[in-house]
MDTraj code that builds the backbone (N, CA, C; nanometers):
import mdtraj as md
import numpy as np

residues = "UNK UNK UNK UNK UNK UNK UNK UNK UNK UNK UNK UNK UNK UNK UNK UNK UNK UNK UNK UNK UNK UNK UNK UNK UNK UNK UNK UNK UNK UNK UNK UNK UNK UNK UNK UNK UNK UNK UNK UNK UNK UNK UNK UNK UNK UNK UNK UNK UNK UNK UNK UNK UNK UNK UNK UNK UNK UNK UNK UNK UNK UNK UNK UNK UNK UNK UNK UNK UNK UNK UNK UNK UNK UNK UNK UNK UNK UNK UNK UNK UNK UNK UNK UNK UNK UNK UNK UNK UNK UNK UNK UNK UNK UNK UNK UNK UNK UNK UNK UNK UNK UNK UNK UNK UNK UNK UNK UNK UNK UNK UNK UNK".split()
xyz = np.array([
    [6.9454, -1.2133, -5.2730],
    [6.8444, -1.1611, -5.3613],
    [6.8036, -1.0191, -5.3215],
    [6.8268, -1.0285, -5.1631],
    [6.7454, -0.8858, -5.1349],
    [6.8835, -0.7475, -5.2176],
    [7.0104, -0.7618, -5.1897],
    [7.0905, -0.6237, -5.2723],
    [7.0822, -0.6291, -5.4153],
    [7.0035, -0.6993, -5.4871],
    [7.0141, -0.7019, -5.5973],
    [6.8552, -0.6472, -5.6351],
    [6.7542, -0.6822, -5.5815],
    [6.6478, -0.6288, -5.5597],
    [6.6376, -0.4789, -5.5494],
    [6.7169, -0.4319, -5.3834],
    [6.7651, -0.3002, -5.3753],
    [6.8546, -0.2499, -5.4983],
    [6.9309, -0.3087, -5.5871],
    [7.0180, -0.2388, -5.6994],
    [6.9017, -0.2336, -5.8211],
    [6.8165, -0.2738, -5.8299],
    [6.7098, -0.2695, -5.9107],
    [6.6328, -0.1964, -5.8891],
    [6.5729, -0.1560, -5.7719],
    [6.5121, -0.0605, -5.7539],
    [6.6009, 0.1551, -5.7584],
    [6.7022, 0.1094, -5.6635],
    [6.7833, 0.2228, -5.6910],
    [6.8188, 0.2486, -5.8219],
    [6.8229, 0.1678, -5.9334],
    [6.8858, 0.1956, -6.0940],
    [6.7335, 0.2897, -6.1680],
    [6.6219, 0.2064, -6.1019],
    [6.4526, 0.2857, -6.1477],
    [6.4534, 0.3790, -6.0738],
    [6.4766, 0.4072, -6.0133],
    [6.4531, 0.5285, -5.9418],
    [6.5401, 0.6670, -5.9549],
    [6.6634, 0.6009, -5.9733],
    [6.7780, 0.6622, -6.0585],
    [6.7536, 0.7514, -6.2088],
    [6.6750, 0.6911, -6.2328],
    [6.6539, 0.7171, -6.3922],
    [6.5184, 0.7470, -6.3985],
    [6.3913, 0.7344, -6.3432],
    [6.2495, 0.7850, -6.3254],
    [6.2680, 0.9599, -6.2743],
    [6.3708, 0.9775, -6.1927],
    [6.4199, 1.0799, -6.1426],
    [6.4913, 1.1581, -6.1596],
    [6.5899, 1.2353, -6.2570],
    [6.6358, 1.2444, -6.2685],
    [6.7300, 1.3674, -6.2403],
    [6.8432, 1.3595, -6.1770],
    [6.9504, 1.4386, -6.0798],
    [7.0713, 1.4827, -6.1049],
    [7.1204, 1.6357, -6.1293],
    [7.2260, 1.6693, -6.1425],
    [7.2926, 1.6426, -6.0321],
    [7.4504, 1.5899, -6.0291],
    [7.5431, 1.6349, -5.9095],
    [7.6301, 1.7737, -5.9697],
    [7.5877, 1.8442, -5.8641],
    [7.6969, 1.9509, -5.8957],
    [7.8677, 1.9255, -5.8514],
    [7.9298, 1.9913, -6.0251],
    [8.0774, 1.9154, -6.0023],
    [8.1670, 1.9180, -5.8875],
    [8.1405, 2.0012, -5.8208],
    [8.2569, 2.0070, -5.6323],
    [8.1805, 1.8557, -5.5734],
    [8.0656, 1.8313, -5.6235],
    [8.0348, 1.7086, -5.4974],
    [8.0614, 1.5624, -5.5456],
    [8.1025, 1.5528, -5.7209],
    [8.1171, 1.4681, -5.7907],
    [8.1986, 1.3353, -5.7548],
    [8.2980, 1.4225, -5.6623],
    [8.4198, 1.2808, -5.6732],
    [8.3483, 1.2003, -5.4899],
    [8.2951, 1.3040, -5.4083],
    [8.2015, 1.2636, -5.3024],
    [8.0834, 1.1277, -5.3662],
    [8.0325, 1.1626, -5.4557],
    [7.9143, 1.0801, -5.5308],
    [8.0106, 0.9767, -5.5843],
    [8.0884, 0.9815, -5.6390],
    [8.1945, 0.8615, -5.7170],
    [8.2123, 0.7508, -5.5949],
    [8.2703, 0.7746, -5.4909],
    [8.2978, 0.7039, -5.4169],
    [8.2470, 0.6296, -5.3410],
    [8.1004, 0.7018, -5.2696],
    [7.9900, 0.6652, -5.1985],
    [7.9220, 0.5861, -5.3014],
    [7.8772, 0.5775, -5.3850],
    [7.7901, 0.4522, -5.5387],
    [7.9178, 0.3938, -5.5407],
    [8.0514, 0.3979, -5.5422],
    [8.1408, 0.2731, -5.5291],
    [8.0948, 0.1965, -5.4392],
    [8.1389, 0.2671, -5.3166],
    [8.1148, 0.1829, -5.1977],
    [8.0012, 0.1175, -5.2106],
    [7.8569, 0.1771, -5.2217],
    [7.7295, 0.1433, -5.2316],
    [7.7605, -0.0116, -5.3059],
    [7.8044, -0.0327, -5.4268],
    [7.8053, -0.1057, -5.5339],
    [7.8841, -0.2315, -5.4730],
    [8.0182, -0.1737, -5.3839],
    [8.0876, -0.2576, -5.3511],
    [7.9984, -0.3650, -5.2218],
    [7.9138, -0.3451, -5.1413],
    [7.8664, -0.3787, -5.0387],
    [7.7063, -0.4689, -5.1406],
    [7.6762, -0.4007, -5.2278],
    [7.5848, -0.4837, -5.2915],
    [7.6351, -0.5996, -5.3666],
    [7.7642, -0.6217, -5.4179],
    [7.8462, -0.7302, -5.4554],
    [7.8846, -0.8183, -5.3606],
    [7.9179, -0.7938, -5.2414],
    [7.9323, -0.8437, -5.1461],
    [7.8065, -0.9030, -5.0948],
    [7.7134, -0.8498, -5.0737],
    [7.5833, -0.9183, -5.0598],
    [7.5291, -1.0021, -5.1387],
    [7.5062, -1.0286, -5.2754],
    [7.5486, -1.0775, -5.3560],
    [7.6138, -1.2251, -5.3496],
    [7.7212, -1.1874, -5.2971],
    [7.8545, -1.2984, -5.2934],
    [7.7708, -1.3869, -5.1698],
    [7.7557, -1.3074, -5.0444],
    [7.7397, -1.3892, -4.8893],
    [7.6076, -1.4462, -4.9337],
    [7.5293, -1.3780, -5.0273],
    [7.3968, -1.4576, -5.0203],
    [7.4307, -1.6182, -5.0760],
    [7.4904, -1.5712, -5.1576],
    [7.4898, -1.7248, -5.3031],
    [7.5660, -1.8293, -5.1976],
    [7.6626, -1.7292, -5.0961],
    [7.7097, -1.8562, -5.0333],
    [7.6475, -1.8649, -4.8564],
    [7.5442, -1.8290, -4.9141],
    [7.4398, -1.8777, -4.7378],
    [7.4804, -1.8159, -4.6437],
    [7.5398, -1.6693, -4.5786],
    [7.5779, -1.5990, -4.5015],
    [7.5307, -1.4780, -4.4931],
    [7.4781, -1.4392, -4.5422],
    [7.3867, -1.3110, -4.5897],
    [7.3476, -1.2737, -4.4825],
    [7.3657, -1.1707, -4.3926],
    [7.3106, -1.1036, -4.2999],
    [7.2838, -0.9740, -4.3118],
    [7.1291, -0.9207, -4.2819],
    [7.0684, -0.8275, -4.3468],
    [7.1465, -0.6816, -4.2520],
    [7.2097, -0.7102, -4.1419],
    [7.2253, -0.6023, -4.0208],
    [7.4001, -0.6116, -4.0951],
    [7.4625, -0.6814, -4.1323],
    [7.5921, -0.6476, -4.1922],
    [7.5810, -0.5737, -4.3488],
    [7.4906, -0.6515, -4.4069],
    [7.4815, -0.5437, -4.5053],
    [7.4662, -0.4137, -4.5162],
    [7.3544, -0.3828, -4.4571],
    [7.3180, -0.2315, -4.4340],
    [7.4014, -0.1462, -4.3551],
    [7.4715, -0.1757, -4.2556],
    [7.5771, -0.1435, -4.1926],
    [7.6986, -0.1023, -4.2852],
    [7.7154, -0.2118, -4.3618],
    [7.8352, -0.1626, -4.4698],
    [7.8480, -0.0909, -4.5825],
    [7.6652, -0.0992, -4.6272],
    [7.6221, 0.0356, -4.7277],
    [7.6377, 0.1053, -4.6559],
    [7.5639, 0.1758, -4.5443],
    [7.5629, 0.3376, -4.5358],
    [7.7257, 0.3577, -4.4919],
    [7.7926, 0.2774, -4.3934],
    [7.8996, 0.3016, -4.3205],
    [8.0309, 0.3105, -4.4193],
    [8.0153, 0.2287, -4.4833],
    [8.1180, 0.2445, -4.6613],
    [8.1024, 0.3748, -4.7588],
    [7.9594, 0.3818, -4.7508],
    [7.9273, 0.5093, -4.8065],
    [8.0144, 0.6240, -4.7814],
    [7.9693, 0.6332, -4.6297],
    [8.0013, 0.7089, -4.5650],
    [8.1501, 0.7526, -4.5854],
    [8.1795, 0.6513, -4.5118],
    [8.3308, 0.6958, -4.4855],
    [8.4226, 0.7309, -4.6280],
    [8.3455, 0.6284, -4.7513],
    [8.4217, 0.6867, -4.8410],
    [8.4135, 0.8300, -4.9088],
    [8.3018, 0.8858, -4.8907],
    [8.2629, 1.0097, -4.9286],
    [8.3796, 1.0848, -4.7516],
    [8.3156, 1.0447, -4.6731],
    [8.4275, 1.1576, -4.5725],
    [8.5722, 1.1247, -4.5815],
    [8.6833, 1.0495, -4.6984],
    [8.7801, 1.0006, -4.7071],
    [8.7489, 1.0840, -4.8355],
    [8.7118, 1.1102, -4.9383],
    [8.7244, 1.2153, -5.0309],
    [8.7052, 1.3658, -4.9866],
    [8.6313, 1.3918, -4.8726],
    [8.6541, 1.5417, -4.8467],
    [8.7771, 1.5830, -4.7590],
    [8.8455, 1.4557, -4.6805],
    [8.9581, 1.4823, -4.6553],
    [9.0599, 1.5405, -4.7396],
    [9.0859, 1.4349, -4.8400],
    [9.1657, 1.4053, -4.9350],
    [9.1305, 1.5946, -4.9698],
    [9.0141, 1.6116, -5.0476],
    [9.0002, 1.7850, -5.0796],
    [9.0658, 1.8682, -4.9630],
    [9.0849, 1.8622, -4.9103],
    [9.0553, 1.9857, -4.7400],
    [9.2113, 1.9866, -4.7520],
    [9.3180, 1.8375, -4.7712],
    [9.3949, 1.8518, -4.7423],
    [9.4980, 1.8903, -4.8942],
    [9.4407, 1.8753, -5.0194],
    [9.4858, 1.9090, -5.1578],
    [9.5592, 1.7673, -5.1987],
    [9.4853, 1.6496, -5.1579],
    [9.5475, 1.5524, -5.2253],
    [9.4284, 1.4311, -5.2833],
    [9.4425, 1.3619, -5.3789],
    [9.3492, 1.2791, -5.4530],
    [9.3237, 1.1182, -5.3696],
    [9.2866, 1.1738, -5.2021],
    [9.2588, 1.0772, -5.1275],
    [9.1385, 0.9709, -5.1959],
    [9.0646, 1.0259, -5.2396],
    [8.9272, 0.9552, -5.3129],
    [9.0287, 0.8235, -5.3866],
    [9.0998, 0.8336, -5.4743],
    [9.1552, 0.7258, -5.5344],
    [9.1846, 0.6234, -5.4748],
    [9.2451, 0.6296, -5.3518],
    [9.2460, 0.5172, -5.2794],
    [9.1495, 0.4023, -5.2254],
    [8.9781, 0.5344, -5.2512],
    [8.8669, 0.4192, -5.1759],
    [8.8170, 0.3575, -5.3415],
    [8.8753, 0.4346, -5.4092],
    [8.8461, 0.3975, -5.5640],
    [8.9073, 0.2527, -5.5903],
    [9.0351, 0.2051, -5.5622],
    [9.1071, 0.1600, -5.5624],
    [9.0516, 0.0748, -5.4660],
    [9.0418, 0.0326, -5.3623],
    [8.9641, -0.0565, -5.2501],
    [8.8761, -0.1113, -5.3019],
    [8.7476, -0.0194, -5.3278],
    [8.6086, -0.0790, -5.3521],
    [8.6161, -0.1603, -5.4745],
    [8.6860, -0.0928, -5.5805],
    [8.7209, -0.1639, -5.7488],
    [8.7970, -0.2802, -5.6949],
    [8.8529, -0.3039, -5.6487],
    [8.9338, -0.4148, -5.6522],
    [8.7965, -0.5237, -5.5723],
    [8.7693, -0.5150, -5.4791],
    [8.6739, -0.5777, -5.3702],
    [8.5553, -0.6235, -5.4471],
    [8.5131, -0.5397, -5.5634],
    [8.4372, -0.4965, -5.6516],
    [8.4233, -0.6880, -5.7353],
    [8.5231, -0.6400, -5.8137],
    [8.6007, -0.7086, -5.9369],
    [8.5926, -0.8857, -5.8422],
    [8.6779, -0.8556, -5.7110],
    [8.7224, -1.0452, -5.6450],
    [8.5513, -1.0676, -5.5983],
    [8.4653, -0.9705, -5.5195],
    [8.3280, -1.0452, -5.5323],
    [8.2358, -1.0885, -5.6590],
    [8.2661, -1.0340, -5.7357],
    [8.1898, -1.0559, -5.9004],
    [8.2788, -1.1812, -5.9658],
    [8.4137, -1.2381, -5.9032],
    [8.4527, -1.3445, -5.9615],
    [8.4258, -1.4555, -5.8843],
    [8.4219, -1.4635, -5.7754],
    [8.3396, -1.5542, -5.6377],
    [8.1793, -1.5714, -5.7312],
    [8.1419, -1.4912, -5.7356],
    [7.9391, -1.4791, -5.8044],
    [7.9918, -1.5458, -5.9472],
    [8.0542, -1.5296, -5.9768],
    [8.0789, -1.6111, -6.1608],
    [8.0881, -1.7303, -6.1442],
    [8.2078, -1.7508, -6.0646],
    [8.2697, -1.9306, -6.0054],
    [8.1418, -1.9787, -5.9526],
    [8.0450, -1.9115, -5.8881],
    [7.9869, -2.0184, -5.7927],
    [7.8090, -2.0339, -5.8971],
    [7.8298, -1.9294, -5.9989],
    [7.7169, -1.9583, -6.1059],
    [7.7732, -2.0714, -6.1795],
    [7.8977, -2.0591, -6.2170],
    [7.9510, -2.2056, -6.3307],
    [7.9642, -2.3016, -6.2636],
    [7.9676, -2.3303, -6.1343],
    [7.9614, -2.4622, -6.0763],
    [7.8303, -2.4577, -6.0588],
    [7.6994, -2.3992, -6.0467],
    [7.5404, -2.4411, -5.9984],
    [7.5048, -2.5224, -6.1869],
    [7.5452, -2.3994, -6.2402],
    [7.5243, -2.4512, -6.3720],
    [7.6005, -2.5885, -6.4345],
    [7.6973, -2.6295, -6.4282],
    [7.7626, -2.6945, -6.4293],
    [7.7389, -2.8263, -6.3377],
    [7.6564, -2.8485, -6.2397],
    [7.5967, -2.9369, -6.1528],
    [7.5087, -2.9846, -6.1981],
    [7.4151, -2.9504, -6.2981],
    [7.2819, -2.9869, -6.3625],
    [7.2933, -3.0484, -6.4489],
])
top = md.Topology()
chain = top.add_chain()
for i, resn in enumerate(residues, 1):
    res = top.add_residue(resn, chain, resSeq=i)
    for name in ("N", "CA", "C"):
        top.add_atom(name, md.element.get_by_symbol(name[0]), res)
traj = md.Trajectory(xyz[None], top)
C-alpha cells in the first residue's frame, strides 16, 4: 500500500507543480520514472504477496533511478542509445509485475 500511496502522491504533486524537462535531460528523466515505476510495481507485487520490505524498496527506487539515468549518460558520452536497454529491462519487469498484481487480484476476487 505504502508505493502506491507514494505513486499517488508523486502523480499530485506532479501535476500541482508543474515542470519543464529540458530536451538534453529527457531521455535521463525517461529512464529514472521507468525505473521509479518499475520498483513501485514491484512493491506493489511483494506487498500483495507479504514480503514487502520498506529498506529494499527505497533502495531500489533511488538506486534504479540512479543507475538508469547514469546508464543513459553513458550511452550519450559514448554516441550510442544505451538508455534503450534500461527501457527494455524496466518495461519488461514492468509488464511481469503488473501480471503477478492481476493474477493475484483474480484469485482474492475469485475466493469470495
Amino acid at each position: 500500500m505504502i508505493p502506491l500511496l507514494g505513486l499517488i502522491i508523486g502523480l499530485i504533486i506532479g501535476i500541482l507543480i508543474p515542470y519543464n524537462i529540458p530536451k538534453e535531460y529527457s531521455n535521463y528523466a525517461a529512464v529514472a520514472i521507468l525505473a521509479a515505476l518499475d520498483s513501485v510495481f514491484g512493491g506493489l507485487a511483494a506487498s500483495m504477496n507479504n514480503s514487502f520490505d520498506i529498506k529494499i524498496f527505497l533502495s531500489g527506487f533511488f538506486g534504479n533511478s540512479l543507475l538508469a539515468a547514469l546508464l543513459a549518460y553513458i550511452g550519450d558520452r559514448l554516441g550510442i542509445s544505451l538508455h534503450l536497454a534500461a527501457v527494455f529491462a524496466f518495461g519488461n519487469r514492468i509488464f511481469l509485475n503488473f501480471g503477478f498484481i492481476r493474477r493475484k487480484l483474480i484469485e482474492k476476487n475469485t475466493e469470495k
